[in-house]
C-alpha positions in Angstrom: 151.1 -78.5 37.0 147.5 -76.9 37.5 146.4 -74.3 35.3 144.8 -70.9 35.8 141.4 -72.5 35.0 142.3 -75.2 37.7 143.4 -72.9 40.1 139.5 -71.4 40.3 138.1 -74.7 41.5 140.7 -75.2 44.4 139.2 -74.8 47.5 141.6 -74.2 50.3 141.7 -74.7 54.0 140.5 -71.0 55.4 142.9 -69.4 58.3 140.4 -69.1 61.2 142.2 -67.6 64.3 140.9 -69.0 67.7 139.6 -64.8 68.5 137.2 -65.3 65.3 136.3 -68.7 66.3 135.4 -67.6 69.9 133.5 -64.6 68.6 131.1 -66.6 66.8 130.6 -68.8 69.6 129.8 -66.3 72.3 127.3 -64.7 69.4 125.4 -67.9 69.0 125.3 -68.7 72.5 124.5 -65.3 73.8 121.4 -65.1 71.6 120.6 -68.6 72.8 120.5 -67.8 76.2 118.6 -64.5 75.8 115.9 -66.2 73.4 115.7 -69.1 76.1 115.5 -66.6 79.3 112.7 -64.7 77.4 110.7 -67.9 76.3 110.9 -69.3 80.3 109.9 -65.9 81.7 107.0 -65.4 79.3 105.9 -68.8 80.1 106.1 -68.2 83.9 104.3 -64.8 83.1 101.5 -67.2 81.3 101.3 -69.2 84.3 101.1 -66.5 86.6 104.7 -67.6 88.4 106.3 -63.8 87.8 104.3 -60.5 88.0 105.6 -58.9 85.3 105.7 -60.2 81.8 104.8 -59.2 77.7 101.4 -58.9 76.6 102.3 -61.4 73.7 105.3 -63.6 72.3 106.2 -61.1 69.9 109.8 -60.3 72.3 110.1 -64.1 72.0 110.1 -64.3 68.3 112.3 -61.1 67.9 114.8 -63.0 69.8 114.0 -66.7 68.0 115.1 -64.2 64.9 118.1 -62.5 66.3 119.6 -66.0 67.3 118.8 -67.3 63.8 120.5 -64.2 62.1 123.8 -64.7 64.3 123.5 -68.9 63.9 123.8 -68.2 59.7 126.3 -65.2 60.4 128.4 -67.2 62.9 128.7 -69.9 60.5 130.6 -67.8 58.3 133.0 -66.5 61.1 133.5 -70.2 62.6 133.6 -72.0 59.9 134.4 -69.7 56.7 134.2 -71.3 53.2 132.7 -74.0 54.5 130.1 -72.1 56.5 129.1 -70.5 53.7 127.7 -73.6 52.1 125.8 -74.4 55.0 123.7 -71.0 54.5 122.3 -73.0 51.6 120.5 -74.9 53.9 120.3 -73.3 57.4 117.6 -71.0 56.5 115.6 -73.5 55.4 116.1 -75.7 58.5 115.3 -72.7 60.8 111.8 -72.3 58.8 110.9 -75.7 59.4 111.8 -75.5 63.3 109.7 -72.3 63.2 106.7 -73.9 61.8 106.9 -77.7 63.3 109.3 -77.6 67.0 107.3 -74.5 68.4 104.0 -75.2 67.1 104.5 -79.1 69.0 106.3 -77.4 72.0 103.6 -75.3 72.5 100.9 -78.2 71.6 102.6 -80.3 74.4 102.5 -77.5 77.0 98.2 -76.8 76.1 97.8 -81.1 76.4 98.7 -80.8 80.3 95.8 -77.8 80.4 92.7 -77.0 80.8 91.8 -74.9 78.1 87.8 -74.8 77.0 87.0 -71.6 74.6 83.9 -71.3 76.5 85.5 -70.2 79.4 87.2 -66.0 79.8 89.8 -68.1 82.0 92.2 -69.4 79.2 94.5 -72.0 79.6 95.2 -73.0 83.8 97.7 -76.1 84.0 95.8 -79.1 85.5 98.8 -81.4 85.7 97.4 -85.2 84.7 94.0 -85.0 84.5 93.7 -84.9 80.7 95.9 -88.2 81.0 93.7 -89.6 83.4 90.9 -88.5 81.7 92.1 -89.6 78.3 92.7 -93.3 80.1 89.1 -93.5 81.3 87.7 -92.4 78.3 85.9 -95.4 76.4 84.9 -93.0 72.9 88.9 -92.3 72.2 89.9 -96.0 72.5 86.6 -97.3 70.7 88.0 -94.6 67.8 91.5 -96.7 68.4 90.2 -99.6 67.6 88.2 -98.5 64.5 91.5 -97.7 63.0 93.0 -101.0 63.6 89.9 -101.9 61.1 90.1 -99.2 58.5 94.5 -99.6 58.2 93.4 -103.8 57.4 90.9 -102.3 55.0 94.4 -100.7 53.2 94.7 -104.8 52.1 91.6 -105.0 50.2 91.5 -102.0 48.6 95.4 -103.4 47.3 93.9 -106.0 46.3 90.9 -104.1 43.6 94.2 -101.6 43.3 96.4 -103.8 41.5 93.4 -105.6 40.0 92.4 -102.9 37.9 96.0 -101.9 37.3 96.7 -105.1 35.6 93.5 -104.8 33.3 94.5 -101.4 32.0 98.0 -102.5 31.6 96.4 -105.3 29.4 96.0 -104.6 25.5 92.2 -103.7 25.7 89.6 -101.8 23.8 89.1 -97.9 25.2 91.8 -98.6 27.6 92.8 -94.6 27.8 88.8 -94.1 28.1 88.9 -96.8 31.7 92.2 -95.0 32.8 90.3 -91.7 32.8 87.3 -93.1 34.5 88.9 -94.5 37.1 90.9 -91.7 38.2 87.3 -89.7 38.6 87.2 -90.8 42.1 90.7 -88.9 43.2 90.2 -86.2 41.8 87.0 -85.4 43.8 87.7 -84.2 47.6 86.6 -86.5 50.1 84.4 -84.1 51.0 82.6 -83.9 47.7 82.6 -88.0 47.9 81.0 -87.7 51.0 78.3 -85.3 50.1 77.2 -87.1 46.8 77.2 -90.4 48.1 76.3 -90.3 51.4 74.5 -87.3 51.9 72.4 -87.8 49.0 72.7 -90.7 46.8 72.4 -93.0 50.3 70.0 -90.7 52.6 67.5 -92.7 53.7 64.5 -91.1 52.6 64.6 -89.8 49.6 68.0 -91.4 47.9 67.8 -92.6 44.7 69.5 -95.8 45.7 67.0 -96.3 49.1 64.3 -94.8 47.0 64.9 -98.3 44.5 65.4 -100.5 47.5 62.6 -99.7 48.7 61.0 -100.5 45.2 62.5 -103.8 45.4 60.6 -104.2 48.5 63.7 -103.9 50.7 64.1 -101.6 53.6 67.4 -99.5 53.5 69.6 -98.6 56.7 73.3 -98.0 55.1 74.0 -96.3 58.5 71.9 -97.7 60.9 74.0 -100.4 62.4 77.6 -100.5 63.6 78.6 -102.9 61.1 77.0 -101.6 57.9 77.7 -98.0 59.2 81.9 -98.9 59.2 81.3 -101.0 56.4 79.6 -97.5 54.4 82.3 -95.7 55.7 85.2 -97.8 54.7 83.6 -98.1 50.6 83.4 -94.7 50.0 87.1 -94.2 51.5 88.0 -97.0 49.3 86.2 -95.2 46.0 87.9 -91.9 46.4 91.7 -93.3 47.4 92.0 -96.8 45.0 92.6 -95.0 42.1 96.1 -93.5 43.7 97.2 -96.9 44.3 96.1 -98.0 41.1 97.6 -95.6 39.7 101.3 -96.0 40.9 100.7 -99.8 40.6 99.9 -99.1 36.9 103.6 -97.5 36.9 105.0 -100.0 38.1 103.3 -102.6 35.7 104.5 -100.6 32.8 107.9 -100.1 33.7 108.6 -104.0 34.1 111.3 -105.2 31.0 109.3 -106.9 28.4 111.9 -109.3 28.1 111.5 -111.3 31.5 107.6 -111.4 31.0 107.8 -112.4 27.5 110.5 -114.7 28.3 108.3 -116.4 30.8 105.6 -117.2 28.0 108.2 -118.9 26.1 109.0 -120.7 28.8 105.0 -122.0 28.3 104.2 -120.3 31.8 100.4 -119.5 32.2 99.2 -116.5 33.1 99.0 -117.0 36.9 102.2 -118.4 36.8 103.7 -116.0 34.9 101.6 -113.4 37.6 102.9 -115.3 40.6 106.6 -116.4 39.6 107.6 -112.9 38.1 105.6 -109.9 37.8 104.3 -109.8 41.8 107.8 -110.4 42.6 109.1 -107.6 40.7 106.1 -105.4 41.5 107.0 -106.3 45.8 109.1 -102.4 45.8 106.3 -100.4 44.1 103.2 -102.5 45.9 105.4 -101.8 49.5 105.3 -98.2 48.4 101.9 -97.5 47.7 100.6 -99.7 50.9 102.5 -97.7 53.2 101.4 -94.3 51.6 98.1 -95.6 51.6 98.1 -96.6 55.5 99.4 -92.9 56.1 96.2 -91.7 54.1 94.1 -94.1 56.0 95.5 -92.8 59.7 94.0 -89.0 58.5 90.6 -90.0 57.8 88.1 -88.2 59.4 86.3 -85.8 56.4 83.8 -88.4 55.1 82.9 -89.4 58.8 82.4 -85.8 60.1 80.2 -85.5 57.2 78.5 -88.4 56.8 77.9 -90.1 60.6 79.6 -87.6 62.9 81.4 -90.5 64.8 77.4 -92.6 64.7 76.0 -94.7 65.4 77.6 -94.6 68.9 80.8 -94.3 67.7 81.0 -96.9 66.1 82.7 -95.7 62.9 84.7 -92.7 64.4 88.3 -92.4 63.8 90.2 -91.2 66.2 91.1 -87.7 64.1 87.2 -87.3 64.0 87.1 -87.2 67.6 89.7 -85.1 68.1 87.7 -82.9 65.8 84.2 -83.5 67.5 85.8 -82.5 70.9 87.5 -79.2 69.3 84.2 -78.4 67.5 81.6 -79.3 70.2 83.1 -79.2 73.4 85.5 -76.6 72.9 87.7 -78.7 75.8 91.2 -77.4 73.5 93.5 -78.6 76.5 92.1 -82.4 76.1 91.8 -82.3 72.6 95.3 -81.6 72.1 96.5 -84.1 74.8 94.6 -86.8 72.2 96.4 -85.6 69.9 100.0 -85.7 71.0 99.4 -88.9 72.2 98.0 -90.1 68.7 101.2 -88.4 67.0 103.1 -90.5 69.4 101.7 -93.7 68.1 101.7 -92.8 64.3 105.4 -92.2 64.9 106.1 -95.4 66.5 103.1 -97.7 64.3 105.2 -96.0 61.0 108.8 -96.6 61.9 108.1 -100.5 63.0 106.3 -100.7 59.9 109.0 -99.3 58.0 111.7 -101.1 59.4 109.5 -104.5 59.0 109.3 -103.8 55.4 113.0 -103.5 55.0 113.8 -106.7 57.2 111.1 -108.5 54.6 112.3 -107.2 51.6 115.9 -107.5 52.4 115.3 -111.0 53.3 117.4 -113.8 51.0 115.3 -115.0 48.0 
């Protein structure tokens, strides 16, 4: 027999007649439609298809906001109880299609434009030729292809990562001292990083560190050839963005049971063996982790390069976000830029969900 006190935590089935439920469908719809008509026709007012037209979006987003008022109010009518739950969230899901879904629509509608700032024109639709352009363009793909080398960089840099994690997880002198040092690096902006080091500890004339090459009776040229140019590049990345895999690796390390490792020394396992036969294995979740973070770091680079080279020599350590930047910066040309773009979201989205799904496949594999 339920008690008063149970009685308030019953949730009953609400009594929605087909009249409310029809109500709150035409509201939802109706402001659909208008918010829709008023997008298309201020889009074929852009594009100079209709003769009449708004000045700006601003009717648009008053009608984006009216349908978004009568989606959370029809959820109520529809749906009662139940649709009050779903306020919780709705809101929130509405903010994020404001600031993601129209910002990309309206990305994907500039990329088949052209659009240069230079020019009193504005945007004029030019079908393909940013694709065709894009295709015939040597600079974007050699930026391609300097990202396949800076993602296999991500392996090394694991590699001094979980180096150093396993030496300040070891019982050493100053070890709280070393932690703090080694997290200098992230806590500096890449920008900063790129400044210190490469704008002034490695210029070429009057850096300290060419200025004691050149004592040494070397000659120095950190950026003077494709190779030691990437190479530059790739170093300093590595300096500012090792101690954030370091750091969750050293998590890891110390959250491992005491009893399996110290099991394993009774067992007379060395310390290799002991390495190789327990702690990677456990460590294989936490290393995935911080690898696949890390590659999603490593696909944004472009602040050291703008600073450092610009792209140089001949593009030979651009990345691909770089030249995006480059073509926004110097060229103005907004309609191609933003076709590069798009198409490098594109492949982010696919390189990320194989790489994903390949690390689930591997570490649901049998043992």
């Amino acid at each position: 027999m339920n008690t008063e006190g149970d009685l308030l935590h019953t949730v009953t089935a609400d009594n929605i007649s087909d009249n409310r439920r029809r109500v709150g469908k035409v509201m939802v719809w109706g402001t659909a439609l208008l918010c829709a008509a008023l997008a298309l026709w201020q889009m074929a007012y852009e594009m100079d298809r209709v003769a009449r037209g708004f000045e700006t979006w601003r009717p648009v987003l008053y009608a984006y906001m009216l349908w978004a008022t009568a989606l959370c109010a029809a959820q109520v009518i529809v749906n009662g109880e139940k649709g009050k739950r779903t306020l919780f969230v709705l809101p929130a899901a509405l903010f994020v299609i404001s600031l993601v879904v129209f910002p990309l629509l309206f990305a994907l509608y500039i990329s088949f434009t052209d659009w240069n700032l230079a020019s009193p024109n504005g945007p004029q639709p030019n079908g393909t030729d940013n694709l065709v352009e894009m295709w015939n363009d040597g600079f974007y793909w050699n930026a391609l292809k300097n990202m396949v080398y800076y993602v296999l960089a991500v392996s090394v840099e694991y590699v001094i990562a979980f180096g150093l994690a396993l030496l300040l997880n070891a019982q050493i002198r100053a070890r709280k001292f070393f932690r703090v040092v080694f997290l200098l690096p992230l806590m500096l902006s890449p920008v900063a990083v790129s400044w210190m080091i490469g704008k002034s500890m490695l210029e070429v004339r009057f850096g300290p560190i060419s200025r004691m090459i050149r004592e040494l009776g070397g000659e120095p040229s950190f950026f003077g050839t494709p190779e030691t140019a990437r190479f530059m590049i790739m170093a300093m990345d590595a300096w500012t963005f090792i101690p954030f895999m370091m750091i969750m690796l050293l998590a890891g390390l110390q959250a491992l049971p005491r009893e399996v490792i110290e099991a394993s020394k009774v067992d007379g396992a060395t310390g290799w063996q002991s390495f190789k036969e327990v702690i990677f294995p456990l460590m294989l979740p936490v290393s995935v982790t911080a690898i696949v973070i890390r590659i999603i770091f490593k696909l944004k680079l472009a602040d050291v390069i703008i600073n450092v080279t610009s792209g140089g020599p001949g593009g030979a350590t651009d990345s691909v976000t770089s030249f995006i930047f480059r073509e926004y910066r110097d060229r103005s040309n907004v309609g191609y830029g933003t076709l590069l773009a798009m198409v490098y979201l594109v492949l982010i989205v696919i390189f990320v969900t194989l790489l994903l799904k390949l690390v689930s496949r591997w570490m649901e594999r049998p043992a």
